[in-house]
C-alpha positions as CSV (number, residue, x, y, z in Angstrom):
1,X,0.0,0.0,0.0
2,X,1.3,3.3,-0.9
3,X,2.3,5.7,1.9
4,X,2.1,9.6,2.1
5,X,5.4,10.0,0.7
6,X,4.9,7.3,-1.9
7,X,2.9,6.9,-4.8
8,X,2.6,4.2,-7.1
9,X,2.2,4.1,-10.6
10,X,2.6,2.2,-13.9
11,X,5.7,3.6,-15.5
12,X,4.6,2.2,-19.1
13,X,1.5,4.4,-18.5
14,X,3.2,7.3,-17.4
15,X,5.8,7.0,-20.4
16,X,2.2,6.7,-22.5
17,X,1.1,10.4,-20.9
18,X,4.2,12.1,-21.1
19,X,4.4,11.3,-24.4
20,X,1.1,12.1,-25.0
21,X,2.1,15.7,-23.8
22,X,4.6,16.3,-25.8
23,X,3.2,15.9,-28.8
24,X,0.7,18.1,-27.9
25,X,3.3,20.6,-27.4
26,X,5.0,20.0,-30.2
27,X,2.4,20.4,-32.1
28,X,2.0,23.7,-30.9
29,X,5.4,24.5,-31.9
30,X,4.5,23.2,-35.2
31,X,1.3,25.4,-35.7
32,X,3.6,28.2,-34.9
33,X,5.8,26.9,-37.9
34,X,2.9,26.6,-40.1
35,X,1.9,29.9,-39.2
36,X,5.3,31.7,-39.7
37,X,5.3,29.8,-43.0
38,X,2.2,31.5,-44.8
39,X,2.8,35.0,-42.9
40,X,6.0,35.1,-44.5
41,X,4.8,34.0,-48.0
42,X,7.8,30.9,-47.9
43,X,5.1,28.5,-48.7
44,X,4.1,30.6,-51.8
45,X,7.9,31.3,-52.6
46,X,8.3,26.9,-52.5
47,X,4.9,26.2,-54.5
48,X,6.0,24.8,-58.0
49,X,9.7,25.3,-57.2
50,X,10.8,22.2,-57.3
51,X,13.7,21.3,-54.7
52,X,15.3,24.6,-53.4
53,X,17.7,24.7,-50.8
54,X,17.6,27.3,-47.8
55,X,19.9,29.5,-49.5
56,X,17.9,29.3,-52.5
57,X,14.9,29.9,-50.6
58,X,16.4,32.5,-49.2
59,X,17.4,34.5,-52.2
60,X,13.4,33.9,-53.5
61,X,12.4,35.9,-50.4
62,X,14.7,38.1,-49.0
63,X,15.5,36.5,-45.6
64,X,18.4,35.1,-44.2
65,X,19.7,31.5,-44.8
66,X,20.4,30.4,-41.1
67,X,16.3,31.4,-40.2
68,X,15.3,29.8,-43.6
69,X,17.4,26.4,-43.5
70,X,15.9,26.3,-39.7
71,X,12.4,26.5,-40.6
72,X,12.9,24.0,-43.5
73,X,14.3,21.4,-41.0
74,X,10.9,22.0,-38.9
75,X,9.0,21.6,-41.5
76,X,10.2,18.4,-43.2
77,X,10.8,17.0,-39.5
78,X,6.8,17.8,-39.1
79,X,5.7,16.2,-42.2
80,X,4.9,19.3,-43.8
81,X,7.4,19.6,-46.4
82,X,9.6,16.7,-48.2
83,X,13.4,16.4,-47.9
84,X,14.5,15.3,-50.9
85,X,18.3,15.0,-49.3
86,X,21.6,17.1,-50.5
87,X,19.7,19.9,-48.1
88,X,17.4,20.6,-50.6
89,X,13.5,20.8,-49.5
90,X,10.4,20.5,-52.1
91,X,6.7,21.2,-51.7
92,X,5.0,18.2,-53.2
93,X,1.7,19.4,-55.1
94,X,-0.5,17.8,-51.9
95,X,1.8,20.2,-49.8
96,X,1.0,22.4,-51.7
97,X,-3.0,22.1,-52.3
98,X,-3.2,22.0,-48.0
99,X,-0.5,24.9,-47.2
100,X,0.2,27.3,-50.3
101,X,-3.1,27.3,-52.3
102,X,-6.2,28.5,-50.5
103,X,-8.6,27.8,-53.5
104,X,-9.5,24.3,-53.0
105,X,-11.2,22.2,-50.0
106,X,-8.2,20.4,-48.5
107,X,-6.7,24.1,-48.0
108,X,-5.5,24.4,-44.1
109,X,-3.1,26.9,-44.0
110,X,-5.7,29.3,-43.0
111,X,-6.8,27.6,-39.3
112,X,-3.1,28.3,-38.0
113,X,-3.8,32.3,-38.2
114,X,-5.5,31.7,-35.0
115,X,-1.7,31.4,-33.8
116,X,-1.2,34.9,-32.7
117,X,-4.8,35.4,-31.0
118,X,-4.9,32.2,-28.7
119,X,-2.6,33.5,-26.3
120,X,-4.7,37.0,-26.0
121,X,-7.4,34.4,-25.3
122,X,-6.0,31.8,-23.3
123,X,-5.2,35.0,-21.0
124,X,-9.0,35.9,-20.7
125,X,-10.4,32.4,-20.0
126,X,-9.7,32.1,-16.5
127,X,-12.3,34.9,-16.0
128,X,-14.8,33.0,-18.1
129,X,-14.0,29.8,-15.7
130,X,-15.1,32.4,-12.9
131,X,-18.3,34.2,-14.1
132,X,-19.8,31.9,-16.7
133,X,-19.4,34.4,-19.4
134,X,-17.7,33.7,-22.5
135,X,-16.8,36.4,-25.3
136,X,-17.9,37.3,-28.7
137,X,-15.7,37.0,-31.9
138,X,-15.6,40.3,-32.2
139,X,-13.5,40.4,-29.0
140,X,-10.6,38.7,-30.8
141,X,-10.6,41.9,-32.9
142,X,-10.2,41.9,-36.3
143,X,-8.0,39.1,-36.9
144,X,-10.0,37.0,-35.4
145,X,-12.8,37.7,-38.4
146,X,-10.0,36.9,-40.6
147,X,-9.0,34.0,-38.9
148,X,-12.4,32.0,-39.2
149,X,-12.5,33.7,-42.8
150,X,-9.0,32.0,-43.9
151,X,-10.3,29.0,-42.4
152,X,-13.6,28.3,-43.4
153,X,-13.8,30.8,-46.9
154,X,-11.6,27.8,-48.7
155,X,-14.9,25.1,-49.0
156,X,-17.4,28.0,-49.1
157,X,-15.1,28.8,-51.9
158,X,-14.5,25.6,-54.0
159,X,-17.1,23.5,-52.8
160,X,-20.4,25.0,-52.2
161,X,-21.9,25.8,-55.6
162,X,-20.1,23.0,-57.1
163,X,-20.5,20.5,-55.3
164,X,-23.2,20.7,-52.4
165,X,-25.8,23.0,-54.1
166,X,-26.2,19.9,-56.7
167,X,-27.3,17.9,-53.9
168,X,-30.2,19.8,-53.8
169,X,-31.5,20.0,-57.9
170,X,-34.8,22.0,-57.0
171,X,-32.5,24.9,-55.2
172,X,-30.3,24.8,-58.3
173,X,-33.0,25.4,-60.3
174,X,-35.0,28.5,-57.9
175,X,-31.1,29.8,-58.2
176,X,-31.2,29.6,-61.4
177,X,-34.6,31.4,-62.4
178,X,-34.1,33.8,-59.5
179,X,-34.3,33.2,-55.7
180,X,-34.1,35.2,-52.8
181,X,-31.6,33.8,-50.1
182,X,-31.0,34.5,-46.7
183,X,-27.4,33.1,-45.3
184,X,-27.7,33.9,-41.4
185,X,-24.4,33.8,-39.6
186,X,-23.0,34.8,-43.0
187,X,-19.5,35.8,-41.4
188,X,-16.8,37.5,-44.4
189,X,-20.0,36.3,-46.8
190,X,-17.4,34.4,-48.5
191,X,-20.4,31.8,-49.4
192,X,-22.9,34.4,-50.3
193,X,-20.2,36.3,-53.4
194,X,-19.9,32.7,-54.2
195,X,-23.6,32.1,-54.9
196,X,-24.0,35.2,-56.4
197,X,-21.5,34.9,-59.0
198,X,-23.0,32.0,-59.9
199,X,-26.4,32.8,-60.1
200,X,-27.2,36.6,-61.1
201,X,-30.7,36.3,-61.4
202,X,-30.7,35.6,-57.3
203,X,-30.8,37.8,-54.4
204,X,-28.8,37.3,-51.3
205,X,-29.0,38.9,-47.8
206,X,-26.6,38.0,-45.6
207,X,-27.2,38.4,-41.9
208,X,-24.3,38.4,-38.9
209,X,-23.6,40.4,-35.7
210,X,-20.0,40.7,-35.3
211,X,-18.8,44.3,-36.9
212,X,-15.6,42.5,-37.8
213,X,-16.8,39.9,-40.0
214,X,-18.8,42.6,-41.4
215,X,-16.1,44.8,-42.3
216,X,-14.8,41.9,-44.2
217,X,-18.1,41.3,-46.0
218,X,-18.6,44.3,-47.5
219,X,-14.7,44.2,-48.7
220,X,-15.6,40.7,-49.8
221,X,-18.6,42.1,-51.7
222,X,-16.6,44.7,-53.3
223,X,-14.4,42.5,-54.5
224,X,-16.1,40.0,-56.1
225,X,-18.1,42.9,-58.0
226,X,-21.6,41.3,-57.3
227,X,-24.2,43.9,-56.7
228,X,-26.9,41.0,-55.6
229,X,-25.6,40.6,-52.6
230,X,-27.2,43.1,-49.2
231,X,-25.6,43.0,-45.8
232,X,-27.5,43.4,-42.3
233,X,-26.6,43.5,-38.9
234,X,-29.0,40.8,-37.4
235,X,-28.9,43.1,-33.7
236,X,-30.3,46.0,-36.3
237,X,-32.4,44.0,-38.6
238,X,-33.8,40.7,-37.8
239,X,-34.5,38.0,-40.6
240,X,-38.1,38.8,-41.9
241,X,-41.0,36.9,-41.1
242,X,-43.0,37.3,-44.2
243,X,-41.9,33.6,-45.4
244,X,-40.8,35.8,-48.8
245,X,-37.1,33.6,-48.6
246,X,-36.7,30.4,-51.0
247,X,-34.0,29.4,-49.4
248,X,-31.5,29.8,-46.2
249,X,-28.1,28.6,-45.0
250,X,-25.9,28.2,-42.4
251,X,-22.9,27.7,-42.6
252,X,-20.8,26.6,-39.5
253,X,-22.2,29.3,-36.9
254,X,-25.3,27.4,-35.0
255,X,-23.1,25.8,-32.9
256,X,-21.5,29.0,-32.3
257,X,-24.8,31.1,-31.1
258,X,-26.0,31.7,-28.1
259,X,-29.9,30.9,-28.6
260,X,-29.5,28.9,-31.6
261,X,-33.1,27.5,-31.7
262,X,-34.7,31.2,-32.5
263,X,-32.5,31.1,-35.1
264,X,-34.6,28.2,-36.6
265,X,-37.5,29.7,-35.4
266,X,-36.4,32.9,-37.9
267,X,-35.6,31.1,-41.0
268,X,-38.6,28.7,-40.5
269,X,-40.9,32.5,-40.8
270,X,-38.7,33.2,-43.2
271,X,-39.3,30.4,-45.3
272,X,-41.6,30.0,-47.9
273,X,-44.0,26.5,-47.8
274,X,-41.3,24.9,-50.6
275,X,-38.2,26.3,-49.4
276,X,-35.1,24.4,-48.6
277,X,-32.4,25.2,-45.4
278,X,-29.0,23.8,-46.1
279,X,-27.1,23.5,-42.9
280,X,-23.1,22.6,-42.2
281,X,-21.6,21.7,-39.0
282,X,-19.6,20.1,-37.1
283,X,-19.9,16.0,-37.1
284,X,-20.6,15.3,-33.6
285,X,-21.8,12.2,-31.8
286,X,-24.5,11.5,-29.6
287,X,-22.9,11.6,-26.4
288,X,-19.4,12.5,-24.9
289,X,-18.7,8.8,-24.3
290,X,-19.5,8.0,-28.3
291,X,-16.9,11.0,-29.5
292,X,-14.3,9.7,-26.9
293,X,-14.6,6.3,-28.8
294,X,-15.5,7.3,-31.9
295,X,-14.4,10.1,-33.4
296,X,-10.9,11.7,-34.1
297,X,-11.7,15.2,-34.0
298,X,-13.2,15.3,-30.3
299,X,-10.1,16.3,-28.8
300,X,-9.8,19.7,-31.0
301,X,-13.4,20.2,-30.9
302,X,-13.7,19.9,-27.2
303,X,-10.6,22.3,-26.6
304,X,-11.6,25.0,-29.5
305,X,-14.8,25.3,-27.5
306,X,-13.1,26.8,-24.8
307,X,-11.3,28.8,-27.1
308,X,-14.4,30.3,-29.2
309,X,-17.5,28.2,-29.9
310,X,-18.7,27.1,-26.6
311,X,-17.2,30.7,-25.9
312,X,-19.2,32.9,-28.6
313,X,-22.3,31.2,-27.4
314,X,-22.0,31.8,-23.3
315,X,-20.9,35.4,-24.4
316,X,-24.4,36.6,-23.1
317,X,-25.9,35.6,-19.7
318,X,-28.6,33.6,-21.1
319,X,-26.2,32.0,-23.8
320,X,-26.9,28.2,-24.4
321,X,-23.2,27.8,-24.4
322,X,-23.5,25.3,-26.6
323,X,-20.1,24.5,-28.2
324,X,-18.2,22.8,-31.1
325,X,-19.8,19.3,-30.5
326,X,-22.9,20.2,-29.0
327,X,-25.2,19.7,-32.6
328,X,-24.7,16.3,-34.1
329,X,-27.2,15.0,-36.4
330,X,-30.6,13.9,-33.6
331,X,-29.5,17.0,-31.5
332,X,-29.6,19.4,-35.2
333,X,-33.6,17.3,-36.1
334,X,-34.6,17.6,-32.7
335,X,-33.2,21.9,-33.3
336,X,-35.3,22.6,-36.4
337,X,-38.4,20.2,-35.8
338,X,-38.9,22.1,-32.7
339,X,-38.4,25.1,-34.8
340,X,-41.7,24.0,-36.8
341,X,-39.6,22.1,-40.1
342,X,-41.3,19.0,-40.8
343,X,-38.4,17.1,-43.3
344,X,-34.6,16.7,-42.1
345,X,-31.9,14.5,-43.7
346,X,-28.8,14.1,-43.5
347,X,-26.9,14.8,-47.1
348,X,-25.0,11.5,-47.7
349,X,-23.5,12.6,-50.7
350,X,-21.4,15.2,-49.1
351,X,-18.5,14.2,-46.8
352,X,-15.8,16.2,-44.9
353,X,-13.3,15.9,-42.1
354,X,-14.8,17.2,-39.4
355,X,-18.2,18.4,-40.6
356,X,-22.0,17.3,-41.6
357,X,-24.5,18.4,-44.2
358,X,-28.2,18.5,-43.9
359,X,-31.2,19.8,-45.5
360,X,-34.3,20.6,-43.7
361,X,-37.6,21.6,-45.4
362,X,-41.1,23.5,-43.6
């Protein structure tokens, strides 16, 4: 029996958890590597280079060898880059697809700007431990808007209209002939330009609260040229209730709000009879127990609640704080049958990494 002064303990299971640690933290160190990658364009200056050494690296981008040569180590000893030996370092065209090129759906690079806002945040958690409270997006300022923009805008980009409207022929076709479309949670509207380029004879409304993904809507909007697209601040202008919308989305964000069933309750009023609501998020399971066994994104979806998503949705005192697991598929039907919709499924057809795709009708 183990005394006060001695404790016993399996030392192949301790080896197991130490181990464990550190590749959390050097995965942290990683991220950082990732980040310092894409902020100082090295990824761009390696895509379709073939192998380059650090020096020649170097020369590309205007930084010193010694820095260059020591990120190159990091990254081929991370996996992220391929040595190809002689000190030369290549980034393979799947490097390149997740790290340098932001226009198709593997694209990852974006998720590591979170890099320089997690320690602002990490410093503020303790007093959301103490009071309950989380914080809004907007308190991560605006990089944090362009955080969840870089990391979310490269499927909302590639994928939406191509691939996951189809799934849905009678939307294509209201789209098509001229549909009015309501994207609530609409963020840097990166799926709304995307729709309207696509379909000019639509109308899209995109609805959000945080002035910083705002900011970077109407820049998006701008940009893309589209002149179909109208912006509202959902604490200004709620979602009409005159059922005058053919079809709604949301992309990512329900998990994120604080009273996510009005939200249903809004685009159901906001619905006509026929219209369609296409919904994306995160591909939880049932119970904690079933994603500890089951699923191999718990452990970053449970921790990145703390970070934002159970966060954003405790940020007011009635907040559901709901977080990044909290909707999988019989929590999501029980959400918007309550909220008066009568068909749910589950898209099939569509598969990701760490999210779900369903359709709900009135």
């Amino acid at each position: 029996m183990a005394t006060s002064t001695e404790t016993q303990f399996d030392p192949e299971i301790l080896q197991a958890k130490a181990e464990t640690a550190f590749g959390a933290l050097g995965g942290l160190f990683i991220a950082a590597g990732i980040h310092v990658g894409d902020r100082l364009g090295l990824y761009a200056a390696m895509k379709d280079a073939g192998a380059l050494t650090a020096g020649q690296l170097a020369e590309k981008t205007g930084y010193k060898e010694r820095w260059v040569l020591e990120w190159l180590r990091g990254q081929a000893a991370g996996g992220l880059l391929t040595y190809r030996g002689q000190d030369r370092f290549e980034m393979t065209v799947e490097e390149a697809m997740v790290l340098a090129d932001d226009s198709n759906p593997a694209s990852m690079v974006g998720a590591f700007n979170a890099i320089p806002i997690i320690g602002g945040i990490v410093d503020r958690i303790p007093q959301a431990f103490k009071t309950g409270l989380g914080y809004s997006f907007d308190s991560m300022g605006p990089t944090g808007a362009q955080w969840v923009e870089a990391f979310l805008g490269p499927w909302n980009r590639s994928m939406l209209v191509s691939s996951a409207l189809p799934t849905m022929p009678d939307v294509v076709q209201k789209l098509e002939q001229g549909a009015k479309v309501a994207d609530v949670g609409t963020g840097a509207a990166v799926a709304l330009v995307s729709m309207a380029k696509a379909f000019p004879k639509s109308e899209f409304h995109g609805y959000d609260n945080s002035e910083h993904a705002l900011v970077r809507a109407r820049a998006n909007i701008q940009e893309g040229g589209v002149s179909n697209v109208h912006i509202h601040n959902s604490d200004e202008e709620s979602l009409p209730s005159d059922h005058s919308f053919d079809f709604a989305t949301c992309l990512d964000c329900l998990h994120d709000m604080s009273h996510p069933h009005k939200a249903a309750e809004a685009i159901h009023a906001a619905l006509k009879p026929d219209g369609n609501w296409f919904i994306v998020d995160v591909d939880g399971r049932d119970t904690f127990e079933e994603n500890l066994a089951d699923n191999p994104i718990s452990g970053f979806g449970y921790n990145a609640s703390l970070l934002c998503c159970m966060s954003s949705s405790a940020c007011v005192e009635d907040g559901g704080a709901h977080g990044t697991m909290a909707l999988p598929e019989t929590k999501m039907k029980e959400l918007v049958t309550k909220a008066g919709f009568t068909r749910f499924r589950r898209i099939e057809e569509l598969e990701h990494t760490f999210n779900a795709y369903y359709e709900a009708r009135p």
